[in-house]
N, C-alpha and C positions, 0 to 999 in steps of 0.2 A: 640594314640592320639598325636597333636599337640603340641611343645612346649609351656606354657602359661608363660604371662608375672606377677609380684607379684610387687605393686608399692609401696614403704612406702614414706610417705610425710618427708619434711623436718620438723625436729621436735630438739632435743637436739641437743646442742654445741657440748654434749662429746661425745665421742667413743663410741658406749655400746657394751659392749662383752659377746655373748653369752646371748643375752637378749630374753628373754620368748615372745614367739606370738604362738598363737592360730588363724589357719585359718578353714575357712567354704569353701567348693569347693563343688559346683552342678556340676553334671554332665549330660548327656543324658540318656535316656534309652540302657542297650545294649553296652557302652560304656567300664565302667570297670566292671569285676566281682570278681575282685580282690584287695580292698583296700591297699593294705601293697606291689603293684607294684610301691605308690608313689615317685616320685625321686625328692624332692626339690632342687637346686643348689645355691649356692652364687656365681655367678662368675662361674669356674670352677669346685666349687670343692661342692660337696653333702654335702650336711647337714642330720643328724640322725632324724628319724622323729617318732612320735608316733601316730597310727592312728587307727580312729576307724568310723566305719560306722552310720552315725545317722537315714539314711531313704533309704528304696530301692526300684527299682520301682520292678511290676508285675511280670518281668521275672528273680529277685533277683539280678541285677545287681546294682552298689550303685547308689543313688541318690542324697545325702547328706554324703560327706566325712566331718570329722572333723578333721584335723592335727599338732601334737603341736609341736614346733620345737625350739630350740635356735636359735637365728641372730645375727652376726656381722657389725652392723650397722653403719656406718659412722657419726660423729659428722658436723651437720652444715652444713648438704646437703641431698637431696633426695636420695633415690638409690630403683635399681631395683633388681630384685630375678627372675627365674624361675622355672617352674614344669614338668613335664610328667607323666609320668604311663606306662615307659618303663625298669624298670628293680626293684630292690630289695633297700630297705631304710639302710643305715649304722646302724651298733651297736653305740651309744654316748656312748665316752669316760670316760666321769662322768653320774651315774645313780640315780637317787632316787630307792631304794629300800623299802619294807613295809612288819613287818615281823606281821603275827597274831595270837595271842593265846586265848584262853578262856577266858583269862582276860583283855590282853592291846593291842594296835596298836602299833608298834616302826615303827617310821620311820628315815630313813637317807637321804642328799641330797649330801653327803661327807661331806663340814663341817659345818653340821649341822645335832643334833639328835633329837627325841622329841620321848617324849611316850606319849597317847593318854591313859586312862581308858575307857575299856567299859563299865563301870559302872558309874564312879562319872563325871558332868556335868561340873567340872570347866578344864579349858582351859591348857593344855599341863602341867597335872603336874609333870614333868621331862624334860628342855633343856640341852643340850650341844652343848657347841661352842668350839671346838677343847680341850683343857686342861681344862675349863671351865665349872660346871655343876650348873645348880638351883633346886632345888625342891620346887615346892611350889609355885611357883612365878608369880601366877597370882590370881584370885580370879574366882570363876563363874559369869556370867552375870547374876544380881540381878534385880529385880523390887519391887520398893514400891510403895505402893499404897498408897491413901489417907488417912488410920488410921496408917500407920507408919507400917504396917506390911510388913515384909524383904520375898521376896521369890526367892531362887535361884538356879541356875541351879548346883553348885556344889553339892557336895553329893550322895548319891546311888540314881541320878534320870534318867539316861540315859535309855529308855527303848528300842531300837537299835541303833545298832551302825556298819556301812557300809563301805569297802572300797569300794568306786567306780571306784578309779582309780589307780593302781598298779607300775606306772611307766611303762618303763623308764625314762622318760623325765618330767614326770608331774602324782604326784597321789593325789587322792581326797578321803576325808574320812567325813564321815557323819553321826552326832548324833542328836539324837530326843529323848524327854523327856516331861517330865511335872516340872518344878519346885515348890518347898518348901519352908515353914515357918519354922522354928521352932520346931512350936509347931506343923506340920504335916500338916499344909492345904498346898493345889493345888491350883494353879492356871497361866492359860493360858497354851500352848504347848511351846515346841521351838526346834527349830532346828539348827546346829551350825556344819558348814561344813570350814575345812581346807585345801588350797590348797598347795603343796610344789614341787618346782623345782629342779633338778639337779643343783647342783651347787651352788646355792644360799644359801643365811643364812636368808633368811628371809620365813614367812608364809602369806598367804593373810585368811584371817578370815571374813566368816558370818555367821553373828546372827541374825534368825528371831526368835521373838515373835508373839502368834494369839492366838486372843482373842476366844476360845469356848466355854464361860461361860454361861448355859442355864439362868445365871441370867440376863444376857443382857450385860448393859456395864457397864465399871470400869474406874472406875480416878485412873492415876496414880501421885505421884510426886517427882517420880525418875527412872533414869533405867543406871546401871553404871558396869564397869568394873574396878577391881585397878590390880595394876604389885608391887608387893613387892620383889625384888631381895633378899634384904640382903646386907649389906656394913658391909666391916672391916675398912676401910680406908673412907676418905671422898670423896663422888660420884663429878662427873660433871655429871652436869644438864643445860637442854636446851629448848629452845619452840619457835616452828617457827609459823608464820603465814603472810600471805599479799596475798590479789587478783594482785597483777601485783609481785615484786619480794617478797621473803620470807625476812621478819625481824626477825630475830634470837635473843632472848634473853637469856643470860647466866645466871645462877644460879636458884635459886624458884623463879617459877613464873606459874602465872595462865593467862590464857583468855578464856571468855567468849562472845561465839558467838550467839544474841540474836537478835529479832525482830528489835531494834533500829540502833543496828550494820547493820544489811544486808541493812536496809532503808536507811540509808546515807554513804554507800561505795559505790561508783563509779567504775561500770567494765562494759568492750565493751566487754567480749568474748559470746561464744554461751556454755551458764549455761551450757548444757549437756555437752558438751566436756571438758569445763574446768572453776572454777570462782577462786579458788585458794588455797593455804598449809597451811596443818594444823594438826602440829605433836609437841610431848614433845617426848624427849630425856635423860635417866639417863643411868651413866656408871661408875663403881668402880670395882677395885682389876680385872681388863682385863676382864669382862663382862661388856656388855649396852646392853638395850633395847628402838630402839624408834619405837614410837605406831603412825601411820597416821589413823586418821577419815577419810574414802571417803563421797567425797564429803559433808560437814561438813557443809559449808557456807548454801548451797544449802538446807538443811534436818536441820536446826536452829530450836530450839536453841541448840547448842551444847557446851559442858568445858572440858577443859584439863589442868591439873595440874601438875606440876612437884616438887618432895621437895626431903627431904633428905632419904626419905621412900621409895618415889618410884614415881610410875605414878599413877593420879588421872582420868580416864576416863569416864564422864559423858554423856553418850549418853542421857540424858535427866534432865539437872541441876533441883536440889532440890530449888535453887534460884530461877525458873519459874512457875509462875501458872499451877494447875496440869491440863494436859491433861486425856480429855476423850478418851478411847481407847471402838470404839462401840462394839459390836458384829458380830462377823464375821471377823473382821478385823484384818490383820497380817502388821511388820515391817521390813522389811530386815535391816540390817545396815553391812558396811564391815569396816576392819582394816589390816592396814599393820602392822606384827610384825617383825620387822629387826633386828634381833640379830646381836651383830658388836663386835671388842674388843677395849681397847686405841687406834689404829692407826688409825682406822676410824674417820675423818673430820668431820665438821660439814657440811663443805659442799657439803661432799659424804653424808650425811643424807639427806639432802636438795633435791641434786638430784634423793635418793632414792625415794624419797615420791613422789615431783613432776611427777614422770615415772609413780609411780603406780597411781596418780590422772587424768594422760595424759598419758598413754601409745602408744606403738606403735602398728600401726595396719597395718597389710597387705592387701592389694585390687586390685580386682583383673580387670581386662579391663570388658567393659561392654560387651563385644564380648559372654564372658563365660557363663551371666548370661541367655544371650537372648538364646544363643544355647543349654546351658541343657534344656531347654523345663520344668522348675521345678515350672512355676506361668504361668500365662495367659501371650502372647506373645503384651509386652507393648513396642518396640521398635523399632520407625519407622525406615527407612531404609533414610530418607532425615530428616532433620529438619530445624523446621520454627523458625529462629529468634528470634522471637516475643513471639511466644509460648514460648521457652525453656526460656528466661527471666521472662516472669511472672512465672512460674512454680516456681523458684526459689523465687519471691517475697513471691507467695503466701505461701510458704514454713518459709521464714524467717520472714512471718509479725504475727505471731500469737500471740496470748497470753499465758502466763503461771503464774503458781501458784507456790511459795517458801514455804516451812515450811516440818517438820518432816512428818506430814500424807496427804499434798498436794503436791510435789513435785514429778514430773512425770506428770501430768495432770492438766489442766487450766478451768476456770470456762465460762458458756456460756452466755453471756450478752442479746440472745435473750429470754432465757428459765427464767433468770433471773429476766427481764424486764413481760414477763408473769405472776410474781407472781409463779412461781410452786416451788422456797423452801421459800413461807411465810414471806418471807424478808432475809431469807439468800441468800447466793451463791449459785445456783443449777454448780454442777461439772461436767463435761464432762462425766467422764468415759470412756474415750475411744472409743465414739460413732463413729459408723460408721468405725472399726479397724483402728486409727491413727496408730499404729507404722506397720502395713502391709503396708499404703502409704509411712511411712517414710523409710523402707527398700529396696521399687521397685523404691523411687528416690536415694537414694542411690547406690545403685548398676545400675540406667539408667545413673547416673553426678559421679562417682567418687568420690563426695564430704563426706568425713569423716563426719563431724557432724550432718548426716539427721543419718546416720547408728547410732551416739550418742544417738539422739532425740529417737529415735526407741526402743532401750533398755532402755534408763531410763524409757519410758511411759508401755512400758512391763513392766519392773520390778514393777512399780506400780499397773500395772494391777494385776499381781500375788498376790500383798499384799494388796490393799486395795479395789481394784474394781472386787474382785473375793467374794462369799458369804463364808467360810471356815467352818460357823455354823450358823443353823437357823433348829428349830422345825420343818420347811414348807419346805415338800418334794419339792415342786414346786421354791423353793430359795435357796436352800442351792445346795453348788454346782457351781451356776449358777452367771451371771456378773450382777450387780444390775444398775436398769435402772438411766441415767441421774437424779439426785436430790441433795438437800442439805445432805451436812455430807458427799456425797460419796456414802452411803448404807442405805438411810433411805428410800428408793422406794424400790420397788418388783422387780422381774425378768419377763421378757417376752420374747422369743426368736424374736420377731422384735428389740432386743436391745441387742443382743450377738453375740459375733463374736469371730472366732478361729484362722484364717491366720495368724494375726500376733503373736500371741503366738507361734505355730508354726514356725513361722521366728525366735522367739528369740530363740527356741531350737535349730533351725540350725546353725544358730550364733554363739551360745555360749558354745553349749552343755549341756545346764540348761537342767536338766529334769524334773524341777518342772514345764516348761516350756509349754510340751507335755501333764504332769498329768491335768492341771491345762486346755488345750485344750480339752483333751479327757472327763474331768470332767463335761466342759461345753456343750459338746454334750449330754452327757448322761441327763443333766437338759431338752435339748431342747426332748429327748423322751419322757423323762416324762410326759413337756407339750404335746407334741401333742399325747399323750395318756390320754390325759383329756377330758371331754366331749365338752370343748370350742371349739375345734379342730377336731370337729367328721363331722361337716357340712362342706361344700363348703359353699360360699358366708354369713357365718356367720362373719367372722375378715378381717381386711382388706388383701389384696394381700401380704403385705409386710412380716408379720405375719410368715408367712408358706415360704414365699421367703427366709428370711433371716437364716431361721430352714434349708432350702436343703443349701442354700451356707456354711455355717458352716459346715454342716454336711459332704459334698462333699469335702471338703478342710482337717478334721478327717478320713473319709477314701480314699482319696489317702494317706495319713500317715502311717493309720493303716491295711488298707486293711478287717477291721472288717464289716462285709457283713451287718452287724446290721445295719450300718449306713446309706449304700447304698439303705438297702429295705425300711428303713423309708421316703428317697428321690422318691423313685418308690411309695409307698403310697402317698406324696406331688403332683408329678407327675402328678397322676391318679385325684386326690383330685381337679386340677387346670382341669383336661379335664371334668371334671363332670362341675365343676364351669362354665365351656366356653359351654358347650352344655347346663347348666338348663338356664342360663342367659344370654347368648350371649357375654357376655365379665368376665371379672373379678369385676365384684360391690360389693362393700363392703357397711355398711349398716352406715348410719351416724344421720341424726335427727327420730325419731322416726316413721317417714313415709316416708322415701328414703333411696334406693340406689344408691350410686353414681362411677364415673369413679372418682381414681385418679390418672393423669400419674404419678407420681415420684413413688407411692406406686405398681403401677403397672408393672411400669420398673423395680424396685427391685427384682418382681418376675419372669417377663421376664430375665434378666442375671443372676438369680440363674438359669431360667430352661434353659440356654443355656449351663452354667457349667456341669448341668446332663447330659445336650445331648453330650457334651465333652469327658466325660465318656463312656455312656452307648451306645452312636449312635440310639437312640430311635427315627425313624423316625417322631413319631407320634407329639412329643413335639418340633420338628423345622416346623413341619405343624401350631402349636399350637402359635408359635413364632411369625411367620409369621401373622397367622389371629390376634392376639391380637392386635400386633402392628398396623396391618391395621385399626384394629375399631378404635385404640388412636387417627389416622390421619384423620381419616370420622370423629369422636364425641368430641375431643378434641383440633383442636389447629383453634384458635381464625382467624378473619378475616385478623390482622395484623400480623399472620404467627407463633404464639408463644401459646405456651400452656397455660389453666388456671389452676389453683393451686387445685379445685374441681369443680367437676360438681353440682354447685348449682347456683340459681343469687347471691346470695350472697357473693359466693367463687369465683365469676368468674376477680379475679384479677390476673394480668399476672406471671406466672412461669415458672417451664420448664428450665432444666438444662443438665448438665453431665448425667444425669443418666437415663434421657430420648434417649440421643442420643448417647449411650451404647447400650441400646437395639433397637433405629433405623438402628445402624450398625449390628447388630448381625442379624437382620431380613433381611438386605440387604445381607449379605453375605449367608445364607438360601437360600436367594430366589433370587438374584442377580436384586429385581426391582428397578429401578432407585429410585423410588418415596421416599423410605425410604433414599437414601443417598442425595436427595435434601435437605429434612426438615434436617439432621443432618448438612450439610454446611449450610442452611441458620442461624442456631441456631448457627454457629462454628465462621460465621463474624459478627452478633450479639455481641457474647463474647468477641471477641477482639475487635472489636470498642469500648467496653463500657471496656477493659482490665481486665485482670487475677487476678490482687493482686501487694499489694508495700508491698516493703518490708520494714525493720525498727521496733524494739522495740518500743512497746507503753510506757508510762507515768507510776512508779511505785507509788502506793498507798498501805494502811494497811487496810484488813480485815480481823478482829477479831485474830484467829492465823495464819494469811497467809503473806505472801507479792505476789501481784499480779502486774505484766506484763501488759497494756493494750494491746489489738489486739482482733482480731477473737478467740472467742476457736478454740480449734483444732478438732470441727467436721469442720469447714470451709474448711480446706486442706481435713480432711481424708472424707470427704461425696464427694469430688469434684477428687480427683489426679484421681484412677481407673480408672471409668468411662469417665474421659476425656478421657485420654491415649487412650481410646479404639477409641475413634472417632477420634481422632489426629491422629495413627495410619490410619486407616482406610481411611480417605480422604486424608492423605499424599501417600500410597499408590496408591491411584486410581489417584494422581495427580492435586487435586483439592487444594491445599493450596502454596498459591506464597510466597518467601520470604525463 
């Protein structure tokens, strides 16, 4: 293969030497069959890499490499890196190593040591930092609940405990438990995963909590971690925080980050990427430890304390009214532990944090992404202006949602405005896979903070818009539909999606990422092994649409045949439908069946994904005639589709997702007639333009702070499906500019 180019953006003042990245590379079918031929370079000279395969296609060549590398990255300018897959990776100089016994995990990164318990849940009880040793020195991560009962992860409650990742360069270790009282009760799971570098002295830490209490849900009104060193001599102590620079306070001192705090601090950055620091620092007798909250501002209300004991870490102050934590619902939260000795500055502290709040990320041309052939080919070969600007507005004008169990996901003012949470916020969820659009514009613009957007609203998806516990085989599992709370509606696979979960396993290498995709398939068998699901023309199109795209998207992952015969039953489901009725009717007032295009088109570009796959002639026959009936029975006099086939519904619609599946039936069938109706729908759109960009108006609901804009089904229901006709008519040459 080609040399490829690796671009890091300008980003810190200083030097960083030997700084931690973690890249994602697709590649083609057929291309490598050998991961560890990777050759990263700086310049001239190879960089030592650690790699591992995350996806592969059919004929076992990789599809998804994962690469973690140290970089010596330049202060206060951009620079560039490259790759190949033409010779052997270096041995690194300095290793992490991970030794395991029966009983503990030791790890080393050189200077730095740590033991791990596979047994007791509290947090590294043994550091060393060169001559320097602690025992003890931290506490488990506890939660209280609302009678004041203590339950904590310390103690014999580890019930596995995993290395995932071994080094050289980078290894991952992962414990799961249930934590205790006392006096012996359980309550909630948790999980508590450590990552450590070569080299470095510090650990990157997370802690989730999920609620599977078959009693439903629990108030909590606390959830905290503390660091008790031990001092002979008198510590220095410190506390940084500011959204534009860090104000550093010396000696004891506290801040608390709360509702009223986020509402009148003024910041322009893009929240995902970055809103600002927020770390305590103590250090005596040649040990310190300081502790960074990610992302803190953003996940409020949050406290941090520093005194002569130690550090105070309140991932959810006892000071705030207690949160209800529903069922079902999980929290991730992460931390930097930077072990340092006296030499270390305050304002290498400072920068330590800031890196881990902002780190650097390596990206790659979009040339790569188009040519591994790893997502639907969304990258025209010309572009329109006009287009690529709104894309970008409609991108940056959304809305979103702040606080501990909203953050990652934004509320939808139409669904809201309908009345459907009762007078609350009804929540997005992720509808319509936002962070799969937010990664396929990422990687079409180069632009770092959509690849941000993308993970944070993954990551939330993972923990609050996923079911983790629920009696009902039919939910649990499975992503709960658009509502208030987040999880107080059911599951239905017209409202679950896998891509982008998926993307964030690529990404990241999360593999709660993939569990948490494969999980949601397995929900959508369930359902259509219900009796709802047994007829044709009983549910609308979209229904059974959305169950094959999901599921098509799991098995190219998995290659698990399950998945694919349950799409071959949809398939077949959708030609029974088109031969009993003549199109796809779905059933609506209690004496009609009706056409809807948008619902229809969803099933049309799920069953083009199959045909993608399988080469099933019969279902681009199927394509074809569908779409042809849309165009006889659906679009209006003045050129534009109605919203349903009723007089009542017959108000004007008709979007992206129509003219998604007008190209795909063009390209089938090559007849003009379908790529007319998608260009006249395409100058439509831009006459009447794409999206502006610009943060909306912050306001307080209840425990949130809210963003105005569009939810984010507005981008993610719309990016795809444009692409495809963008695509599409840009190629055939029909779009000026």
């Amino acid at each position: 293969m080609s040399v490829s180019s690796l671009r890091f953006d300008k980003l810190s003042m200083y030097d960083r030497v030997a700084e931690p990245v973690s890249l994602a590379i697709p590649l083609p079918e057929s291309a490598v069959s050998d991961p560890e031929t990777l050759v990263v370079r700086n310049g001239d000279r190879p960089v030592a890499c650690q790699v591992r395969t995350t996806s592969t296609w059919p004929d076992g060549s990789v599809r998804w490499l994962m690469a973690d590398f140290l970089a010596d990255l330049p202060g206060n300018t951009s620079h560039t890196m490259a790759y190949n897959f033409e010779g052997r990776s270096l041995e690194p100089e300095v290793i992490v190593t991970v030794m395991e016994s029966d009983s503990v995990i030791d790890v080393s990164t050189g200077p730095l040591e740590a033991r791990i318990d596979k047994r007791d849940g509290a947090l590294l009880p043994s550091v060393s930092l060169g001559d320097s040793e602690r025992a003890n020195l931290f506490s488990g991560f506890e939660i209280v609940d609302a009678s004041e009962n203590v339950y904590t992860t310390a103690g014999d409650t580890v019930e596995s405990a995993e290395v995932v990742q071994a080094g050289p360069i980078r290894a991952e270790i992962e414990l799961t438990g249930t934590p205790r009282s006392e006096a012996g009760k359980l309550l909630f799971g948790y999980t508590i995963r450590l990552v450590f570098w070569a080299g470095k002295p510090w650990v990157d830490v997370e802690y989730q909590f999920v609620n599977r209490e078959p009693s439903g849900s629990v108030d909590l009104s606390a959830i905290r971690m503390i660091s008790r060193p031990g001092a002979k001599s008198e510590p220095k102590m410190a506390l940084g925080e500011g959204h534009y620079r860090t104000s550093v306070k010396e000696g004891e001192s506290e801040r608390l980050l709360d509702q009223e705090t986020i509402l009148y601090q003024a910041v322009e950055h893009v929240l995902e990427t970055f809103y600002g620091d927020f770390w305590a620092d103590w250090c005596a007798d040649g040990f310190g430890v300081a502790i960074t909250q990610f992302q803190a501002h953003q996940n409020f209300p949050k406290r941090l304390a520093v005194h002569r004991d130690g550090i105070d870490v309140d991932i959810y102050p006892e000071s705030q009214p207690p949160v209800t934590i529903l069922q079902g619902v999980a929290k991730t939260h992460r931390f930097l532990l930077h072990f340092h000795g006296d030499e270390t500055s305050l304002e290498d502290i400072t920068a330590r944090s800031l890196q881990f709040q902002m780190p650097d990320v390596a990206m790659l041309p979009e040339s790569v992404y188009r040519d591994a052939g790893v997502w639907e080919n969304l990258f025209p070969a010309d572009r329109h202006q006009p287009i690529e600007a709104g894309l970008i507005d409609k991108a940056d004008g959304r809305g979103l949602g702040l606080g501990m169990i909203h953050w990652g996901d934004g509320p939808d003012a139409g669904y809201t405005q309908q009345g459907r949470g009762k007078g609350d916020l009804v929540w997005t969820n992720n509808e319509y896979d936002f962070p799969h659009g937010m990664y396929l514009l990422f990687a079409k613009t180069g632009e770092r903070r959509f690849r941000d957007i993308a993970s944070v609203a993954a990551q939330h998806w993972i923990d609050v818009d996923f079911c983790h516990y629920s009696d009902d085989p039919l939910k649990m599992g499975g992503q709960p539909i658009h509502t208030a709370g987040h999880v107080t509606g059911g599951v239905t696979p017209s409202h679950e999606w896998t891509e982008g979960l998926l993307d964030y396993y690529h990404f990241t290498g999360k593999r709660e990422a993939l569990k948490k995709a494969i999980s949601i398939a397995d929900n959508m068998l369930r359902h259509l092994d219900s009796p709802k699901f047994k007829e044709a023309g009983g549910f609308a199109a979209r229904e059974t649409g959305w169950a094959m795209r999901g599921l098509v998207g799991v098995y190219q992952e998995t290659r698990d045949q399950k998945y694919l015969d349950a799409c071959t039953l949809i398939a077949e489901q959708f030609m029974d439908w088109k031969r009993e009725w003549g199109a796809f009717l779905a059933p609506y007032t209690s004496h009609t069946k009706v056409r809807v295009p948008f619902m229809i088109s969803i099933a049309v570009n799920a069953l083009y994904r199959y045909h993608s796959v399988t080469g099933d002639d019969r279902v681009a026959t199927l394509i074809v005639e569908e779409m042809a009936d849309l165009l006889e029975h659906c679009v209006m006099p003045d050129g534009r589709f109605f919203y349903k086939e009723l007089p009542s519904l017959n108000r004007r619609a008709g979007g992206p997702r129509e003219m998604e599946a007008l190209c795909h039936a063009y390209e089938l069938s090559g007849d003009q007639k379908f790529l007319d109706q998608a260009k006249r729908m395409m100058d439509a759109m831009l006459a009447s333009g794409l999206g502006s960009g610009g943060r909306g108006s912050k306001s307080v609901n209840k425990d949130a702070i809210i963003f105005g804009g569009p939810g984010p089904k507005s981008f993610a229901s719309f990016f795809v499906p444009f692409m495809v006709a963008y695509k599409t008519l840009s190629d055939e040459g029909l779009l000026d500019g």
